[in-house]
LUMKEFI-244743 format. One record per residue (C-alpha): residue number from 1; residue in one letter; x, y, z. Coordinates in Angstrom, 3 decimals. Example, Ala and Ser with C-alpha at 12.3 -4.5 7.8 and 13.67 -1.06 7.14 Angstrom:
<atoms>
1:A:12.300:-4.500:7.800
2:S:13.670:-1.060:7.140
</atoms>
This chain:
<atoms>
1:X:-36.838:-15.071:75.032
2:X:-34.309:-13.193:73.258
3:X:-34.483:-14.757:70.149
4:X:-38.078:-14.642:70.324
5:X:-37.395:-10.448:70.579
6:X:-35.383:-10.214:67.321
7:X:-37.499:-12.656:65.456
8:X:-40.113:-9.773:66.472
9:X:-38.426:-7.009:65.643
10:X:-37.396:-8.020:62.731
11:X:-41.035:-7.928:61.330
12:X:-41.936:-4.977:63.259
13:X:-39.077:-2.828:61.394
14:X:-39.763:-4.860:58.067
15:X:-43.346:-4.024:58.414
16:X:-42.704:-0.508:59.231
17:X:-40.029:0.439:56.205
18:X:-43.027:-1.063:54.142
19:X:-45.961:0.521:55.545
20:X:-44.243:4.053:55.509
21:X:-43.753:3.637:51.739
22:X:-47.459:1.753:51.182
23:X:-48.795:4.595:53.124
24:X:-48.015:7.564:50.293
25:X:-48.948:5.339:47.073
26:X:-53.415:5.659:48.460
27:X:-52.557:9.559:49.043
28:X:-51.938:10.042:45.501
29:X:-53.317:7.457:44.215
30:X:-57.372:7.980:42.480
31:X:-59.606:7.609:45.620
32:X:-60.895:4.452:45.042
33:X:-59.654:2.854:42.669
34:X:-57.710:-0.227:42.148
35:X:-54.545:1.083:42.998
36:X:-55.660:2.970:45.795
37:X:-57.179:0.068:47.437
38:X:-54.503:-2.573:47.499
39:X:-51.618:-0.154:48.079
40:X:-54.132:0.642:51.223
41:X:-54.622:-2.722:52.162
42:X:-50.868:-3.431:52.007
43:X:-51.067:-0.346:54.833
44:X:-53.504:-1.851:56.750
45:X:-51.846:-4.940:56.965
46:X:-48.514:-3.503:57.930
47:X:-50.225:-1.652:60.195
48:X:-51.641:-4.718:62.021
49:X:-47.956:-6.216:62.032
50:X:-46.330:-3.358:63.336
51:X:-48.959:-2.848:66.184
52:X:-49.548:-6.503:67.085
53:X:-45.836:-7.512:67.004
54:X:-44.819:-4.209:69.490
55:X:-48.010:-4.857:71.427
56:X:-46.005:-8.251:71.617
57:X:-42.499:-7.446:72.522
58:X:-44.290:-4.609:74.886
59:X:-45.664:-7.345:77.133
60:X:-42.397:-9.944:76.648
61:X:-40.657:-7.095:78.176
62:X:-43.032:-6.050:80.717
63:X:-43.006:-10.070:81.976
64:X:-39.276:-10.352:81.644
65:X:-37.479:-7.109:80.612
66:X:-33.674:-8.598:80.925
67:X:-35.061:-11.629:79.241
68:X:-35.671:-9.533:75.640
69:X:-33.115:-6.893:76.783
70:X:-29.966:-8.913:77.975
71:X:-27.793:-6.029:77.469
72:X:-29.726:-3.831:79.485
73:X:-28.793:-5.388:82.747
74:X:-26.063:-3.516:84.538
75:X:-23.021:-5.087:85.912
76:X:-23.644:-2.701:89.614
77:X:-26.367:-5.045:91.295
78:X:-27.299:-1.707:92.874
79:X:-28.879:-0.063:89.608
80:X:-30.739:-2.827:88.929
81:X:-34.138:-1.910:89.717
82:X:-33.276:1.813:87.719
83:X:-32.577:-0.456:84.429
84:X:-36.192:-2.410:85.078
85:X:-37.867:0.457:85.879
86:X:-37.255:2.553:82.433
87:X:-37.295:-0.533:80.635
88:X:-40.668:-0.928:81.655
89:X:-41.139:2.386:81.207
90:X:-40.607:2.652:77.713
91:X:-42.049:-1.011:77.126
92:X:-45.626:0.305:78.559
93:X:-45.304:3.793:76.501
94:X:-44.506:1.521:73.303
95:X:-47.151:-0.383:73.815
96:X:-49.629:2.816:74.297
97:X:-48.551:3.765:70.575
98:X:-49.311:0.316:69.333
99:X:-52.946:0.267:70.629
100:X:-53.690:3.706:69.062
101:X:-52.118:2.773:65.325
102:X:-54.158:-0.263:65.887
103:X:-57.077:1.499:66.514
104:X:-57.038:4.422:63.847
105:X:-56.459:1.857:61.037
106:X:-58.937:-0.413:61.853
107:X:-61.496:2.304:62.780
108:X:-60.421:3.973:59.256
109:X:-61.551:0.903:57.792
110:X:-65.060:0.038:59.242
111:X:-65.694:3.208:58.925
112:X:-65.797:2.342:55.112
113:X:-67.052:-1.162:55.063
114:X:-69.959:0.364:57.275
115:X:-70.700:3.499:55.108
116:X:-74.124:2.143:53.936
117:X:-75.422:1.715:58.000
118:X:-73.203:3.658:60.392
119:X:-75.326:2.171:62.892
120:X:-73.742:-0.855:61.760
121:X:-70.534:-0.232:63.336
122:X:-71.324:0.046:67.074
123:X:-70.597:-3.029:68.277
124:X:-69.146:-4.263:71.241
125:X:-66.056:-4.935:69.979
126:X:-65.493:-1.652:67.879
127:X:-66.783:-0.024:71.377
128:X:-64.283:-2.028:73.889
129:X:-61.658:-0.602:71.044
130:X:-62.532:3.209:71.924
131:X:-62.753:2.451:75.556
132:X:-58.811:0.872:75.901
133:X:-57.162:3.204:73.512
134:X:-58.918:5.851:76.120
135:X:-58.194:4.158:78.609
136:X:-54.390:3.954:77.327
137:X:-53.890:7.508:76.899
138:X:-55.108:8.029:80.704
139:X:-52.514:5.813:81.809
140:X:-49.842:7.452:79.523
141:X:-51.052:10.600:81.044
142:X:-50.280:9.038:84.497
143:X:-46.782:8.154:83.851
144:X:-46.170:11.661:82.375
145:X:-47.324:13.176:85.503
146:X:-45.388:11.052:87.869
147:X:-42.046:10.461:85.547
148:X:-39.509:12.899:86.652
149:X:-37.342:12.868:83.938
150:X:-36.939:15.061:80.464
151:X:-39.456:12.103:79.105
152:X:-42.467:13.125:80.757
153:X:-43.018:15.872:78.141
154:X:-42.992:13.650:75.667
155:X:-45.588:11.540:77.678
156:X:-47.946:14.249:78.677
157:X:-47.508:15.577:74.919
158:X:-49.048:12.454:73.197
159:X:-51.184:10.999:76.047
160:X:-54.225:13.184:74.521
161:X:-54.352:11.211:71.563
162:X:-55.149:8.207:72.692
163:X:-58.527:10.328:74.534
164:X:-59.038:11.703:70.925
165:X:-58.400:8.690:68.985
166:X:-61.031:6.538:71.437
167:X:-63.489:9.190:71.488
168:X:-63.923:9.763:68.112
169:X:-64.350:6.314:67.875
170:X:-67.435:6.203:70.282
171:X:-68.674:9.291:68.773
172:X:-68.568:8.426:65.593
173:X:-70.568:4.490:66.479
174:X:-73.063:7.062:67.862
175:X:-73.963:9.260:65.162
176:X:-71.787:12.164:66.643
177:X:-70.746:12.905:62.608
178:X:-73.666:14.558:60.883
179:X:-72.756:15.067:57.825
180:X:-73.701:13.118:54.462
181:X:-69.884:11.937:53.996
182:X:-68.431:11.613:57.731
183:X:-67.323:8.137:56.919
184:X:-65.006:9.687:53.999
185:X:-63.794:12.220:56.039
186:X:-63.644:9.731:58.909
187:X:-61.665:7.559:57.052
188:X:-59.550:10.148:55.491
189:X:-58.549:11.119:59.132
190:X:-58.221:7.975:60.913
191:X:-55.607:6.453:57.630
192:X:-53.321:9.976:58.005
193:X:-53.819:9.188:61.934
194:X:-52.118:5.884:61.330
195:X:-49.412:7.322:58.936
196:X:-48.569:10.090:61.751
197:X:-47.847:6.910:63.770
198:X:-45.891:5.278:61.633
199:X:-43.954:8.535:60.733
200:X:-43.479:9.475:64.350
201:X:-41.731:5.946:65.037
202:X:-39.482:6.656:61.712
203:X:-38.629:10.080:63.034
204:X:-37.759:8.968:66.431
205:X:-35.977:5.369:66.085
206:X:-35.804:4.313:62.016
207:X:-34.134:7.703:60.743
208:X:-31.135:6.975:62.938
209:X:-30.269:4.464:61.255
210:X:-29.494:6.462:58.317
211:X:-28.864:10.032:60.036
212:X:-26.659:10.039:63.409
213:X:-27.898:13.326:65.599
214:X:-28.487:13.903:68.718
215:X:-31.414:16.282:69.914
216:X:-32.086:17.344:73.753
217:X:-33.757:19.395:76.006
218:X:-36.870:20.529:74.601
219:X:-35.761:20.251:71.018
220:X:-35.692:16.831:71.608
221:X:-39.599:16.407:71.497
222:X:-39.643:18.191:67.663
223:X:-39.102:13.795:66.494
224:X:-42.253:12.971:68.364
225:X:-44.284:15.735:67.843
226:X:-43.825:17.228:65.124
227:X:-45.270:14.192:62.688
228:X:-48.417:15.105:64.667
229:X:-48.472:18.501:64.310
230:X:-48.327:18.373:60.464
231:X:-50.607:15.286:60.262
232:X:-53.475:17.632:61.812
233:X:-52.858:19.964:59.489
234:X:-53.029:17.897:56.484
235:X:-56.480:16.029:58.226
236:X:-57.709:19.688:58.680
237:X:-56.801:20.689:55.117
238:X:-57.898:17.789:53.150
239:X:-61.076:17.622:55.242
240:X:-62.167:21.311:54.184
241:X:-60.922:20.230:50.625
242:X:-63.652:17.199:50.227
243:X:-66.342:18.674:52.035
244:X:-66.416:21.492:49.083
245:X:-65.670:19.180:46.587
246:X:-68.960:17.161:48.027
247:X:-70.675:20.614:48.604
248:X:-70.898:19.063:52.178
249:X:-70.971:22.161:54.145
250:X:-74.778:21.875:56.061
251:X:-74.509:18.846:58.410
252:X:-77.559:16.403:58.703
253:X:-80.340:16.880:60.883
254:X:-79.844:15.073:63.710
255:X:-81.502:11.709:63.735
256:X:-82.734:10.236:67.264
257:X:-80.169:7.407:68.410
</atoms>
């Protein structure tokens, strides 16, 4: 089981260092053209790794957390169940972020291949999507409110983005966009939504490596926060920026569903 772990997390921080590069070459890149689109799709595909090998290790742990976390397991029998518990813990919260990186890329991206028929894109499967990274963020939501320690700020801090990431989602399959280029601006957001993500996890775990400090109390939410913070900024920004560029400022008249 342990091996199994590293063999994981080895391509989940491989996939990561790569994806946080790949991710700045499309943002400066000419929108749409060659470069644009395979520097993207090396994202998109380090995106997938990174969420589908922590969605991975997130349930290894969850089924046997001393198993992928040997040297978690403390020699005093009596602080056993403590070490399960936030091993679990942080297991089920890592998981949480992997659904909703999945989600914004891969939403980013039908959103694109579907351009020609948004009605094209509501399908079951892009649907059940919206429904579990809601679904996610409620449970996140739940631990936050019944976690006692200094992480429960961090919990109740991000658990609204899994509601906003799976909304959008649905309202976006639905026609809830009216305007003659939602699915660029859709796709502008979701992408940056799945850079925050991969800049959040840099912040908090991959710039230690590099940088030894040691934030607490409530400074100690700026790592996971404030990628999120500036990433809605940037969404808002760029957003207003294309829709003048597109002289897209009169949304659509609404069409019936």
């Amino acid at each position: 089981m342990h091996a199994l772990y590293r063999v994981l997390l080895l391509l989940h921080v491989a996939a990561g260092f790569t994806g946080l590069v790949a991710f700045w070459i499309p943002v400066f890149a000419p929108k749409g053209g060659r470069v644009h689109i395979r520097a993207g799709t090396v994202f998109l595909i380090c995106a997938y790794v990174v969420a589908g090998t922590a969605l991975t290790i997130a349930l290894l742990t969850l089924a046997s957390p001393f198993g992928t976390h040997p040297e978690a397991r403390p020699e005093d029998p009596a602080r056993i169940g403590d070490a399960l518990a936030q091993l679990r813990f942080l297991e089920a919260f890592l998981g949480y972020l992997a659904i909703v990186t999945f989600a914004t890329v891969w939403h980013g991206v039908r959103v694109m291949r579907s351009r020609r028929d948004r009605t094209s894109i509501r399908t079951p499967l892009h649907t059940a999507v919206g429904v579990v990274t809601m679904l996610a963020g409620a449970g996140v939501l739940v631990m936050g409110l019944t976690f006692g320690q200094e992480a429960r700020w961090i919990l109740l801090a991000l658990s609204p983005i899994g509601f906003l990431v799976g909304s959008g989602m649905l309202r976006y399959a639905r026609g809830g966009r009216k305007e003659r280029m939602a699915h660029w601006y859709e796709h502008l957001g979701s992408m940056l939504g799945g850079g925050i993500a991969f800049h959040t996890a840099f912040a908090v775990f991959g710039i230690q490596r590099f940088i030894d400090y040691d934030l607490s109390g409530i400074v100690g939410l700026l790592p996971w926060i404030l990628p999120t913070i500036v990433g809605a900024v940037a969404i808002t920004v760029w957003t207003r920026h294309y829709r003048k560029k597109f002289e897209d400022l009169a949304p659509e008249k609404a069409s019936p569903a």
